[in-house]
C-alpha positions as CSV (number, residue, x, y, z in Angstrom):
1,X,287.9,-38.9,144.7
2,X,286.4,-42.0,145.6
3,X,287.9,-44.2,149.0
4,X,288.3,-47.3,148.9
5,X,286.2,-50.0,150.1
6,X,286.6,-52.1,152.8
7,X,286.1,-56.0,153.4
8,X,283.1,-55.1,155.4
9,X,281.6,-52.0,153.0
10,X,281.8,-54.1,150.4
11,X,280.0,-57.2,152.0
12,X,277.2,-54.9,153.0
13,X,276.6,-53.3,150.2
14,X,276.6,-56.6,148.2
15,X,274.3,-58.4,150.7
16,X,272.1,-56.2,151.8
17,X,270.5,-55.4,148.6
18,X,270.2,-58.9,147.4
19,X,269.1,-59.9,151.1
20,X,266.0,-57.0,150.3
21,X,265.3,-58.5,146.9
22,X,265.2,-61.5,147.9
23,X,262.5,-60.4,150.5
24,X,260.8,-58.8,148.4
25,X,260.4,-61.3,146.1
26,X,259.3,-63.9,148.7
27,X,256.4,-61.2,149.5
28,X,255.4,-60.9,146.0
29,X,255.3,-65.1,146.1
30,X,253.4,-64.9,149.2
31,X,250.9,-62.1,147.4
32,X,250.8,-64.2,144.8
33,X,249.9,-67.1,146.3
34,X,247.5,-65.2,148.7
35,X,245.4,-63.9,145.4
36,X,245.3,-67.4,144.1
37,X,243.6,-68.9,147.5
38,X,241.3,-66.0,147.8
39,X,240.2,-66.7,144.2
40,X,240.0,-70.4,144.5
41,X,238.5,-69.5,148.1
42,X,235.9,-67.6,145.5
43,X,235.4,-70.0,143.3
44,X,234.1,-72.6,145.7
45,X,231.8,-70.8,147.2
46,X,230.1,-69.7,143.7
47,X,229.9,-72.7,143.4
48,X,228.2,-74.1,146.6
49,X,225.9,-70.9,146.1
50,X,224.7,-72.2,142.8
51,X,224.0,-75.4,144.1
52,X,222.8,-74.0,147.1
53,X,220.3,-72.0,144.6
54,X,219.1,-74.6,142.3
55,X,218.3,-77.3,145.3
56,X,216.1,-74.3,147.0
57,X,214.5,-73.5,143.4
58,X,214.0,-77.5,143.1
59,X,212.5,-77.5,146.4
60,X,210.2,-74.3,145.9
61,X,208.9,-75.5,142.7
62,X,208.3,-79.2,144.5
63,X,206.2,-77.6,147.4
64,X,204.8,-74.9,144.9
65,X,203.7,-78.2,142.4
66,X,202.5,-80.3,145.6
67,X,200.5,-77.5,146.9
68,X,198.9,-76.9,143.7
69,X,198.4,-80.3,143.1
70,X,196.4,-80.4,145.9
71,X,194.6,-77.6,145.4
72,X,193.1,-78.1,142.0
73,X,192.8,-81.7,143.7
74,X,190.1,-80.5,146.2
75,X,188.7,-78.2,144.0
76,X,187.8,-81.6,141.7
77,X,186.4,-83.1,145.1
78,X,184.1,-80.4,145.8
79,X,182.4,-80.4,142.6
């Protein structure tokens, strides 16, 4: 029927299994913790593009303001 197991049968197929679990569940940490830095990695860079946007909108509508300014300015000085 069945033979018995040795020492050394036993050991390995007690460790071995647990020893791949184990790994496994350290790659599922690292995974893990992978997702989380690409999504903080993400979320700081939304961010610096937001910023990034409404300082070059500032700035347009600052030129865009100055340059009309100026405009209807002259306009005033040639009539």
């Amino acid at each position: 029927m069945f033979e018995p197991l040795t020492a050394r049968a036993m050991y390995s197929e007690i460790s071995f299994p647990l020893t791949h679990r184990h790994a496994s569940q350290n790659n599922d940490l690292k995974t893990k913790q992978n997702q989380q830095k690409k999504h903080l990695c993400q979320c700081v860079f939304t961010e610096w593009q937001q910023t990034v946007n409404k300082t070059l909108l500032f700035l347009n509508v600052l030129v865009f303001d100055t340059f009309f300014q100026t405009s209807i300015a002259q306009q005033i000085i040639k009539v």
